[in-house]
CHARMM-style PDB file with segment names, atoms N, HN, CA, C and O in Angstrom:
ATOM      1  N   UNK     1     -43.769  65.164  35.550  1.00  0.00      PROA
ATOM      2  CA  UNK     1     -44.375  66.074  36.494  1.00  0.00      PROA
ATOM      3  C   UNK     1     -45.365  66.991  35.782  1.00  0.00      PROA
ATOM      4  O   UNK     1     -46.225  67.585  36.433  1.00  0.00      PROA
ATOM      5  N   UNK     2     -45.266  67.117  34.483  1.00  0.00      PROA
ATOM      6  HN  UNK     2     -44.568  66.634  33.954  1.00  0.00      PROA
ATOM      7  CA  UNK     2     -45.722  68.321  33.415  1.00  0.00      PROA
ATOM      8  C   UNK     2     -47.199  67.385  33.582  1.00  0.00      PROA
ATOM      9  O   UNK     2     -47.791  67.467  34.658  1.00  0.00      PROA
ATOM     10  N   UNK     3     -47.520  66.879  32.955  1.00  0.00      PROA
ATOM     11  HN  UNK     3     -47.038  66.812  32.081  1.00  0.00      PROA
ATOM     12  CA  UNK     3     -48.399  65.606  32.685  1.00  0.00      PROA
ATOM     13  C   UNK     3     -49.255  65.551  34.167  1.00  0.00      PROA
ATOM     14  O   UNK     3     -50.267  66.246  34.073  1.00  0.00      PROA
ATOM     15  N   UNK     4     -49.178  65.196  34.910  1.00  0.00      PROA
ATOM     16  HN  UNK     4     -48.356  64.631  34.986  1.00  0.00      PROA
ATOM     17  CA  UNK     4     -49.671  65.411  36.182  1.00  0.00      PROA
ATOM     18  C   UNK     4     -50.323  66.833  36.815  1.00  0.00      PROA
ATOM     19  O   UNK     4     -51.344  67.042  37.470  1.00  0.00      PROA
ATOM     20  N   UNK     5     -49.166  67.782  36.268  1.00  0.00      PROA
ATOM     21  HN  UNK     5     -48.337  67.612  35.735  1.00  0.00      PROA
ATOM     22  CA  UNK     5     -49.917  69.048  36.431  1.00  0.00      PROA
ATOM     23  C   UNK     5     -51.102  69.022  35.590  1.00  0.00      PROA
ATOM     24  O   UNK     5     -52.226  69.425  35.890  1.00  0.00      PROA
ATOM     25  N   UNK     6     -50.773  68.578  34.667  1.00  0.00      PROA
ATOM     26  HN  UNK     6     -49.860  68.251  34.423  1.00  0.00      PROA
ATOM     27  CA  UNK     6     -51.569  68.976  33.368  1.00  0.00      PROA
ATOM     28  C   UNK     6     -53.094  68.223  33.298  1.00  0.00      PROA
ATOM     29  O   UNK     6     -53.971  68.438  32.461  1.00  0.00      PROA
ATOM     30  N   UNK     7     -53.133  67.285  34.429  1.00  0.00      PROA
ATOM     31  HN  UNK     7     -52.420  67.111  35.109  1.00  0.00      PROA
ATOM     32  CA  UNK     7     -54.325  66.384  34.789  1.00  0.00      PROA
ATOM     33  C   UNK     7     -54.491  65.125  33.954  1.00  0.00      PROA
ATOM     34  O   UNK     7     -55.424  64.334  33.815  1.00  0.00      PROA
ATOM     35  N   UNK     8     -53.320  65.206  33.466  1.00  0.00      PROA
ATOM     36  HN  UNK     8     -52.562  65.849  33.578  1.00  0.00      PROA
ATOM     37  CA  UNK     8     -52.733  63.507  32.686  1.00  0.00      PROA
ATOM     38  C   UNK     8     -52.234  62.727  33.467  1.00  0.00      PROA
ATOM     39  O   UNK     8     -51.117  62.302  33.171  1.00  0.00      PROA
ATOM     40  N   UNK     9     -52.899  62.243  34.786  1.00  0.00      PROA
ATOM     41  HN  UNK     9     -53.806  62.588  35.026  1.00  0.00      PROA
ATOM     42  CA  UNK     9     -51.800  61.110  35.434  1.00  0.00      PROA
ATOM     43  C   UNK     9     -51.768  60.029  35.102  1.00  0.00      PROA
ATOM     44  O   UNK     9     -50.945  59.357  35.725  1.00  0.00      PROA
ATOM     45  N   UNK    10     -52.491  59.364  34.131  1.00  0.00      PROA
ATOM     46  HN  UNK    10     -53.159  59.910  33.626  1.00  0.00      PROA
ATOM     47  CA  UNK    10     -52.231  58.124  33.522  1.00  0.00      PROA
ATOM     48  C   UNK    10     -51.115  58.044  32.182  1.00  0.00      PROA
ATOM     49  O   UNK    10     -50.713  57.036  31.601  1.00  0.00      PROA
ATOM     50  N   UNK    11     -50.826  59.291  31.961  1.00  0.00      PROA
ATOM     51  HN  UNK    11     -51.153  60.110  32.433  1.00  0.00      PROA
ATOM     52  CA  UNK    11     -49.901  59.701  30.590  1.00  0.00      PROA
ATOM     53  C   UNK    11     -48.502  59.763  31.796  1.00  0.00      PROA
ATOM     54  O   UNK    11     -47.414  59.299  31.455  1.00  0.00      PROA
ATOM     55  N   UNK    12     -48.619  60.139  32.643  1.00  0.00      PROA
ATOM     56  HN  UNK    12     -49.503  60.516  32.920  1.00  0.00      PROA
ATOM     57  CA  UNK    12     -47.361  60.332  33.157  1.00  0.00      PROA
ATOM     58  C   UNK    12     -47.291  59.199  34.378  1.00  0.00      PROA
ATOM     59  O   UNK    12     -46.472  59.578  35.214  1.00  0.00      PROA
ATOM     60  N   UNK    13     -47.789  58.156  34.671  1.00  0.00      PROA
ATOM     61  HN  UNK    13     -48.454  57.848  33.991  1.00  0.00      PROA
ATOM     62  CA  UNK    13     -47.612  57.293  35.319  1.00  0.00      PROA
ATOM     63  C   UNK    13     -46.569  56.127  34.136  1.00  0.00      PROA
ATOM     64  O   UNK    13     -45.652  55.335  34.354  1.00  0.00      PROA
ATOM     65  N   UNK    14     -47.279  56.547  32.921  1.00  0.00      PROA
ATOM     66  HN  UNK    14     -48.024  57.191  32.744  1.00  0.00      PROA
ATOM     67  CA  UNK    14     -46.642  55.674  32.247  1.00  0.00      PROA
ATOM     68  C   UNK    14     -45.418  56.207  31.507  1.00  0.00      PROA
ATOM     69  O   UNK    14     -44.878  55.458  30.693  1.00  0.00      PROA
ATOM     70  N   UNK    15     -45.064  57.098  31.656  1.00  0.00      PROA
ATOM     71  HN  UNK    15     -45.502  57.707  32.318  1.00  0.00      PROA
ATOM     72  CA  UNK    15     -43.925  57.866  31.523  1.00  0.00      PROA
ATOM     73  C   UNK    15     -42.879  57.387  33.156  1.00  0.00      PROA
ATOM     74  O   UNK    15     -41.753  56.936  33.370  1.00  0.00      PROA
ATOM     75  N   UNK    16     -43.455  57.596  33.559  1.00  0.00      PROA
ATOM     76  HN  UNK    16     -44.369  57.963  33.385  1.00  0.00      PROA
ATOM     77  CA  UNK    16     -42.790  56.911  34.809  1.00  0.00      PROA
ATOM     78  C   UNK    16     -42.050  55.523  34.730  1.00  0.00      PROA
ATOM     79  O   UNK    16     -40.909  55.162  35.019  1.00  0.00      PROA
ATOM     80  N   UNK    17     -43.167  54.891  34.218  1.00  0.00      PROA
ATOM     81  HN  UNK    17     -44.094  55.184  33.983  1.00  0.00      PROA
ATOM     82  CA  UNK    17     -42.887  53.546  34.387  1.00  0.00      PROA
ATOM     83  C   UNK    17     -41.508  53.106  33.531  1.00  0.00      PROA
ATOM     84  O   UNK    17     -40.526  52.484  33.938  1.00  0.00      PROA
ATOM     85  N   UNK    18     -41.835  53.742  31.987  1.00  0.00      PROA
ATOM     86  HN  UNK    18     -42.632  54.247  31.657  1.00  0.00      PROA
ATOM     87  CA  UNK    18     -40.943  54.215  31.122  1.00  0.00      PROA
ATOM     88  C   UNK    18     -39.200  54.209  31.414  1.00  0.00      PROA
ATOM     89  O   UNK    18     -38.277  53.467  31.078  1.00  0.00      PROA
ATOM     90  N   UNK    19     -39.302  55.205  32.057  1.00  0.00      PROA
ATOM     91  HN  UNK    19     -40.052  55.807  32.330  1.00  0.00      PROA
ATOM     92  CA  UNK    19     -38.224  55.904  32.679  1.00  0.00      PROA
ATOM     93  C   UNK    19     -37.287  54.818  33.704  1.00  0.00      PROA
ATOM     94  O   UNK    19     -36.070  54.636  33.672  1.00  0.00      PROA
ATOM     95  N   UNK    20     -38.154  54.282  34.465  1.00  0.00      PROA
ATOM     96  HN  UNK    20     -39.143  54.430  34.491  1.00  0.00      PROA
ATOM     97  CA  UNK    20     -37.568  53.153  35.654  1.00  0.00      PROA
ATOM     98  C   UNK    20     -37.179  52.278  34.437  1.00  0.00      PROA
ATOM     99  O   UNK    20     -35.969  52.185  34.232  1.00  0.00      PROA
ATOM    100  N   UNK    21     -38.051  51.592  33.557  1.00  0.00      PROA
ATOM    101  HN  UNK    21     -39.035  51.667  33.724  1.00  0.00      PROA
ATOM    102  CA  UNK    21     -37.440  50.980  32.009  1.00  0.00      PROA
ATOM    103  C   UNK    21     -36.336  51.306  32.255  1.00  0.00      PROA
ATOM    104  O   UNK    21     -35.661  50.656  33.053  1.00  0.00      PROA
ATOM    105  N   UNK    22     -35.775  52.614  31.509  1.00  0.00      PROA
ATOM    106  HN  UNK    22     -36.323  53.142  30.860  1.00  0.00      PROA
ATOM    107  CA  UNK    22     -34.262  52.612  30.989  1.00  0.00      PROA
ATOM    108  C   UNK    22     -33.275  52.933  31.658  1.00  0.00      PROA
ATOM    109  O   UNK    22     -32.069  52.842  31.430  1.00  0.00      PROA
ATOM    110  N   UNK    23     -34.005  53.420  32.731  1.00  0.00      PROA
ATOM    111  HN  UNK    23     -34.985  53.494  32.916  1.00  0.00      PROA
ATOM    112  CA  UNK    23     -32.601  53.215  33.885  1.00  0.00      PROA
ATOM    113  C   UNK    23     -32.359  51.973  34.342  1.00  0.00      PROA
ATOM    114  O   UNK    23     -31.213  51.732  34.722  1.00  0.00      PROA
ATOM    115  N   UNK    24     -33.327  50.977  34.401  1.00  0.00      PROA
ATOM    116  HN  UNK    24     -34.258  51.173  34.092  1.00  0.00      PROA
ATOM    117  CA  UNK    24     -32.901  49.548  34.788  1.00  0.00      PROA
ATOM    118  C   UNK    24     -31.939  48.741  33.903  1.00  0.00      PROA
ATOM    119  O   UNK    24     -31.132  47.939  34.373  1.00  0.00      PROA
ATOM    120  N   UNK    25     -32.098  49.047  32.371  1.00  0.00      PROA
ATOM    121  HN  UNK    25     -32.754  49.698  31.990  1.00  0.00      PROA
ATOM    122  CA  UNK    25     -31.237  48.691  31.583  1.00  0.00      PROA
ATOM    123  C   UNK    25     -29.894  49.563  31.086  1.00  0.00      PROA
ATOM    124  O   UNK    25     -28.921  49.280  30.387  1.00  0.00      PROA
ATOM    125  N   UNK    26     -30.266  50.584  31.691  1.00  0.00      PROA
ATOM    126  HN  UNK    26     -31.056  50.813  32.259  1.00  0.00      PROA
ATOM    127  CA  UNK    26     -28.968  52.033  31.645  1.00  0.00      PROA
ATOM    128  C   UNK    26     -27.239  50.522  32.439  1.00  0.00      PROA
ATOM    129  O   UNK    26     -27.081  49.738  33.375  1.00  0.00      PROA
ATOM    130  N   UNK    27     -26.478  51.017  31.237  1.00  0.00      PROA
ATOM    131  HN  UNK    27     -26.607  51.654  30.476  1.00  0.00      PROA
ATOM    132  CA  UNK    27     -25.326  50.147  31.950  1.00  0.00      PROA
ATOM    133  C   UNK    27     -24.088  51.252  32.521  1.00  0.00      PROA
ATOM    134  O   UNK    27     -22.969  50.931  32.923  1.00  0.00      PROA
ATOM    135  N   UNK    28     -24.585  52.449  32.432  1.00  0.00      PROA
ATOM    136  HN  UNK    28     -25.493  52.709  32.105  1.00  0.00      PROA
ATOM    137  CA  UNK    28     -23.974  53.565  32.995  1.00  0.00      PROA
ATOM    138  C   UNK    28     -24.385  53.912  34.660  1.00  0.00      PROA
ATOM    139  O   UNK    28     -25.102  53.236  35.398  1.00  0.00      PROA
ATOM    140  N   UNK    29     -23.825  54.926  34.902  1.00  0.00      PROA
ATOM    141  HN  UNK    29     -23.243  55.475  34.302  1.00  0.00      PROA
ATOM    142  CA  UNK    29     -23.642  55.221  36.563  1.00  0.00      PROA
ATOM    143  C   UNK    29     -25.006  56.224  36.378  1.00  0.00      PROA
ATOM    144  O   UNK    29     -25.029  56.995  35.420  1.00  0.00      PROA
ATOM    145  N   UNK    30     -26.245  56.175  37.424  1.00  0.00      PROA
ATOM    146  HN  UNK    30     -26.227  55.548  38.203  1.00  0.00      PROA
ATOM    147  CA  UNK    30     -27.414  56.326  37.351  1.00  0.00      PROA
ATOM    148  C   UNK    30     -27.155  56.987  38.976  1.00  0.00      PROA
ATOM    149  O   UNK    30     -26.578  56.445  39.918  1.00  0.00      PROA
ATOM    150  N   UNK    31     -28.007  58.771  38.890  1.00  0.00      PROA
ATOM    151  HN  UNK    31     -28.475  59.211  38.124  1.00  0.00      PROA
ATOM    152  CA  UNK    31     -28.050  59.284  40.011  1.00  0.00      PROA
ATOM    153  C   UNK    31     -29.305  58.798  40.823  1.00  0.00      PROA
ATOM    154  O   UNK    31     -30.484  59.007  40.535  1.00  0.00      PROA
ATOM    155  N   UNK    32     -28.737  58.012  42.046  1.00  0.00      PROA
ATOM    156  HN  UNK    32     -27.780  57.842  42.280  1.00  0.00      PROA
ATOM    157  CA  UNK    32     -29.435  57.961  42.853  1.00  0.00      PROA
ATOM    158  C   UNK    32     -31.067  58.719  43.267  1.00  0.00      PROA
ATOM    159  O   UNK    32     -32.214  58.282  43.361  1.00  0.00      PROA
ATOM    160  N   UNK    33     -30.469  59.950  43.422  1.00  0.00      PROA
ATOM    161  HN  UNK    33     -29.537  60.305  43.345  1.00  0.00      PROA
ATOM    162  CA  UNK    33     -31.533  60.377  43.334  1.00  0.00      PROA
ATOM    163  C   UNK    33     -33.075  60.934  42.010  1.00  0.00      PROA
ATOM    164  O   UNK    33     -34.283  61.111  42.166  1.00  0.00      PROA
ATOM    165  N   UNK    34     -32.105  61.033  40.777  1.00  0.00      PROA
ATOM    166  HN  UNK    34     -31.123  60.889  40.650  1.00  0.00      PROA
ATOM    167  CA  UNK    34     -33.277  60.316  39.746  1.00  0.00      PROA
ATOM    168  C   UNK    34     -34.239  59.104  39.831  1.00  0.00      PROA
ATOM    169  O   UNK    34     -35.372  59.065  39.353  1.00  0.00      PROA
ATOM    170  N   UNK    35     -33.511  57.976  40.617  1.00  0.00      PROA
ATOM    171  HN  UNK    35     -32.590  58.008  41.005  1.00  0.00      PROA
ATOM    172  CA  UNK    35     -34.243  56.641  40.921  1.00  0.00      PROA
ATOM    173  C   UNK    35     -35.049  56.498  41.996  1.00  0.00      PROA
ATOM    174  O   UNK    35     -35.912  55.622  42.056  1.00  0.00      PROA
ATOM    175  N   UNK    36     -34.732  57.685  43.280  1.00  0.00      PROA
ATOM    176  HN  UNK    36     -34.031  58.396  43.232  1.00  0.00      PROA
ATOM    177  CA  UNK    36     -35.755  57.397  44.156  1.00  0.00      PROA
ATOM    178  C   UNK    36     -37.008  58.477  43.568  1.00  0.00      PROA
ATOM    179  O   UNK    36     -38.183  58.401  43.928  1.00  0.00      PROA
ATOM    180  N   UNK    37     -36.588  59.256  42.810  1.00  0.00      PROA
ATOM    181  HN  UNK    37     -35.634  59.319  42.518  1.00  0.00      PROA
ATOM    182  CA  UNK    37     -37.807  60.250  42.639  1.00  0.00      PROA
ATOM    183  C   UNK    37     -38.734  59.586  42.048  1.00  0.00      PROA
ATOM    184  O   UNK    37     -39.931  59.753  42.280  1.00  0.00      PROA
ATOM    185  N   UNK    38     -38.059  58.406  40.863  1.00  0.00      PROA
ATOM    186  HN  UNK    38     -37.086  58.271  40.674  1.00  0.00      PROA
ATOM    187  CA  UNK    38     -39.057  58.455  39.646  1.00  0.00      PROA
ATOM    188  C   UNK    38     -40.189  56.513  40.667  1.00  0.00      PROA
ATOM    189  O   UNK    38     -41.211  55.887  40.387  1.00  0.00      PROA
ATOM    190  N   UNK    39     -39.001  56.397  41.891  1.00  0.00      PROA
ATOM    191  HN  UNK    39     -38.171  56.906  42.118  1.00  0.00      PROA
ATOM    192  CA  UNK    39     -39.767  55.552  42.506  1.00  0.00      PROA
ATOM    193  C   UNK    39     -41.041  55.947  43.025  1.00  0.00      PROA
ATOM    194  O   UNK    39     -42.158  55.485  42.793  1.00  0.00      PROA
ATOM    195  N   UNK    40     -40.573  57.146  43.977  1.00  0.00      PROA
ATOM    196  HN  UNK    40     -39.665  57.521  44.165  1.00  0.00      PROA
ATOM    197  CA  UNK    40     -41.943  57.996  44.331  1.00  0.00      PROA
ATOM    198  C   UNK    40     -43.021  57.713  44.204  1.00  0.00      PROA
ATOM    199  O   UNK    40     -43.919  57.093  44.773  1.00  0.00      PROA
ATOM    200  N   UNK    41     -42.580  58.941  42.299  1.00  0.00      PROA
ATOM    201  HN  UNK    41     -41.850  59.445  41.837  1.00  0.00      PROA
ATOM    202  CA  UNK    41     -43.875  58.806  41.937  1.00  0.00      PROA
ATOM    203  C   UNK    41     -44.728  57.403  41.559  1.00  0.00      PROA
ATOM    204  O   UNK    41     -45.880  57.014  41.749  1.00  0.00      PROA
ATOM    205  N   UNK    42     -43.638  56.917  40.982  1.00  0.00      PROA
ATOM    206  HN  UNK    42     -42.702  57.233  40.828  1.00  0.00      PROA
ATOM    207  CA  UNK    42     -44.399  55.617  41.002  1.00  0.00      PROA
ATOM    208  C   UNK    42     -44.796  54.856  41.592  1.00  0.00      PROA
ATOM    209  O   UNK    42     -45.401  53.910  41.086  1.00  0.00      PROA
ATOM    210  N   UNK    43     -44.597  54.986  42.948  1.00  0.00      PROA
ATOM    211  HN  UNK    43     -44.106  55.754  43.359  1.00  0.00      PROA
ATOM    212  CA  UNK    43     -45.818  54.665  44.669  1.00  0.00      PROA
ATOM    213  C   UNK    43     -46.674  55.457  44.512  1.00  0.00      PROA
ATOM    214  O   UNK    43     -47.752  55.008  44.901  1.00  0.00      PROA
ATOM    215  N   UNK    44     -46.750  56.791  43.985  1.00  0.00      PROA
ATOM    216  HN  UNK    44     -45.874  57.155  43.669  1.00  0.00      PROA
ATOM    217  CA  UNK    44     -47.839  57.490  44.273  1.00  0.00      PROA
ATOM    218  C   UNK    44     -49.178  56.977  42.946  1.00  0.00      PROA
ATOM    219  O   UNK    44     -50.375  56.828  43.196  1.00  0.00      PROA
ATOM    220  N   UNK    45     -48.418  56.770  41.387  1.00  0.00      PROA
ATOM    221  HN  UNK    45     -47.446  56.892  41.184  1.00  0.00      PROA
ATOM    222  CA  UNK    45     -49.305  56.222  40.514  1.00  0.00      PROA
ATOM    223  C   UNK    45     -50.396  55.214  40.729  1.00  0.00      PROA
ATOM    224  O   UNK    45     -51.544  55.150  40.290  1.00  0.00      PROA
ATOM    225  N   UNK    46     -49.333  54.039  41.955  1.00  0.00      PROA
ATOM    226  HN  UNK    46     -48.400  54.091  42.311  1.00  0.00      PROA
ATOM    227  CA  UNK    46     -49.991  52.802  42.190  1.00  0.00      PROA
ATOM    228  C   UNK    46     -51.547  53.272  43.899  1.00  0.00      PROA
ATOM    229  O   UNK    46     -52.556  52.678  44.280  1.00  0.00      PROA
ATOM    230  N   UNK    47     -50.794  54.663  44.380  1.00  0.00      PROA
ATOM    231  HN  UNK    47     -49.975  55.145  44.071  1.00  0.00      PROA
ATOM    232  CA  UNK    47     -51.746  54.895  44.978  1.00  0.00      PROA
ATOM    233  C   UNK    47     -53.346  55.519  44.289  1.00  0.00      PROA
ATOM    234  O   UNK    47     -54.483  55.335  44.723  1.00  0.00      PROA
ATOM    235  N   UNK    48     -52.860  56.340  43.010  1.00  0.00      PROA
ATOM    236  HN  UNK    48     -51.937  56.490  42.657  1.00  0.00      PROA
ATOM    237  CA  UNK    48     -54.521  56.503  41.719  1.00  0.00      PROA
ATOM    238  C   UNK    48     -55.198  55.399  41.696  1.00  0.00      PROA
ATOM    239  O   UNK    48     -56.400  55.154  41.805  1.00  0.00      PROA
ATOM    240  N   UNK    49     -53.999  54.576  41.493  1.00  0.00      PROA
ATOM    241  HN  UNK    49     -53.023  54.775  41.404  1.00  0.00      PROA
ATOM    242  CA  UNK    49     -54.885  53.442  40.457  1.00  0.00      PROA
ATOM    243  C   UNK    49     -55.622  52.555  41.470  1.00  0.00      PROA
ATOM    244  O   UNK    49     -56.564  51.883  41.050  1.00  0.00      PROA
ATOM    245  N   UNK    50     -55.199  52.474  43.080  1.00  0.00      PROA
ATOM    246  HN  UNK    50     -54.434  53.020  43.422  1.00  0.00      PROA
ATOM    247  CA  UNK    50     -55.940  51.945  44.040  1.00  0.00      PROA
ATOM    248  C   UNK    50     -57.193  52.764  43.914  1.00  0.00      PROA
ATOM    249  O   UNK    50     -58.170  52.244  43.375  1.00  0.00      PROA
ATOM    250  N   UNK    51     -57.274  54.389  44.505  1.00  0.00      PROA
ATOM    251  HN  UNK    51     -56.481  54.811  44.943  1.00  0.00      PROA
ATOM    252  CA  UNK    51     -57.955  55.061  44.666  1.00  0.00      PROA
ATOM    253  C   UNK    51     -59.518  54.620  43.607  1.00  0.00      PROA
ATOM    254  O   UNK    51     -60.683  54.327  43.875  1.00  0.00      PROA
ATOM    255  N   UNK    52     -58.667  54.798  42.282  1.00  0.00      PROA
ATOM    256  HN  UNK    52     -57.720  55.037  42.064  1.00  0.00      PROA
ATOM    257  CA  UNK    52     -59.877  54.623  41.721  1.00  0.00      PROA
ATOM    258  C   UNK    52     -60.298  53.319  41.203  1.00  0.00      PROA
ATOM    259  O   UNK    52     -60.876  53.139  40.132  1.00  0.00      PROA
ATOM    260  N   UNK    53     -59.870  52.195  42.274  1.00  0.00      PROA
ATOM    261  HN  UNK    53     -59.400  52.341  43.144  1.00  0.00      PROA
ATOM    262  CA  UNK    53     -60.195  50.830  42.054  1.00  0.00      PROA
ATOM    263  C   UNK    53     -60.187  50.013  40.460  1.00  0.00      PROA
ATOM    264  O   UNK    53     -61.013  49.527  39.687  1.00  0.00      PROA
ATOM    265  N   UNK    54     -58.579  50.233  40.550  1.00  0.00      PROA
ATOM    266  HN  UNK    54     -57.908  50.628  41.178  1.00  0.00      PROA
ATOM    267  CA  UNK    54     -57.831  49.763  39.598  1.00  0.00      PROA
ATOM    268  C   UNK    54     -57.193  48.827  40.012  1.00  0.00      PROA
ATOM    269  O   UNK    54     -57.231  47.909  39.193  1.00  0.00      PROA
ATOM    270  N   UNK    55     -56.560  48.569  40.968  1.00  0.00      PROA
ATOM    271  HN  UNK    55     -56.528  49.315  41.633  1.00  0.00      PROA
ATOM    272  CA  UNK    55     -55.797  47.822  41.727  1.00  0.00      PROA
ATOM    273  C   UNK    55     -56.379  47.612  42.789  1.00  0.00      PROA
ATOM    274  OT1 UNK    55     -55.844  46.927  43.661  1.00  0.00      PROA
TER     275      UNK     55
END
């Protein structure tokens, strides 16, 4: 979220992405709601990277 404020959204998209990483391989009990947040944002990353005709 720091990163984004900070006008790094490509530093923190990939921090994002990151993150979904090790919770997917996390073999522990994972709060729900950590996973929809970090989904979020990461709908919202894939909405930049449309925006600025990346995707």
């Amino acid at each position: 979220m720091l990163l984004t404020i900070a006008g790094k959204t490509q530093s923190a998209c990939i921090d994002v992405t990151n993150a979904l990483t090790l919770l997917d391989r996390s073999s522990g009990m994972v709060d729900p709601m950590l996973r929809h947040e970090l989904q979020v944002r990461q709908a919202t990353c894939r909405q930049f990277r449309t925006m600025a005709g990346k995707d």
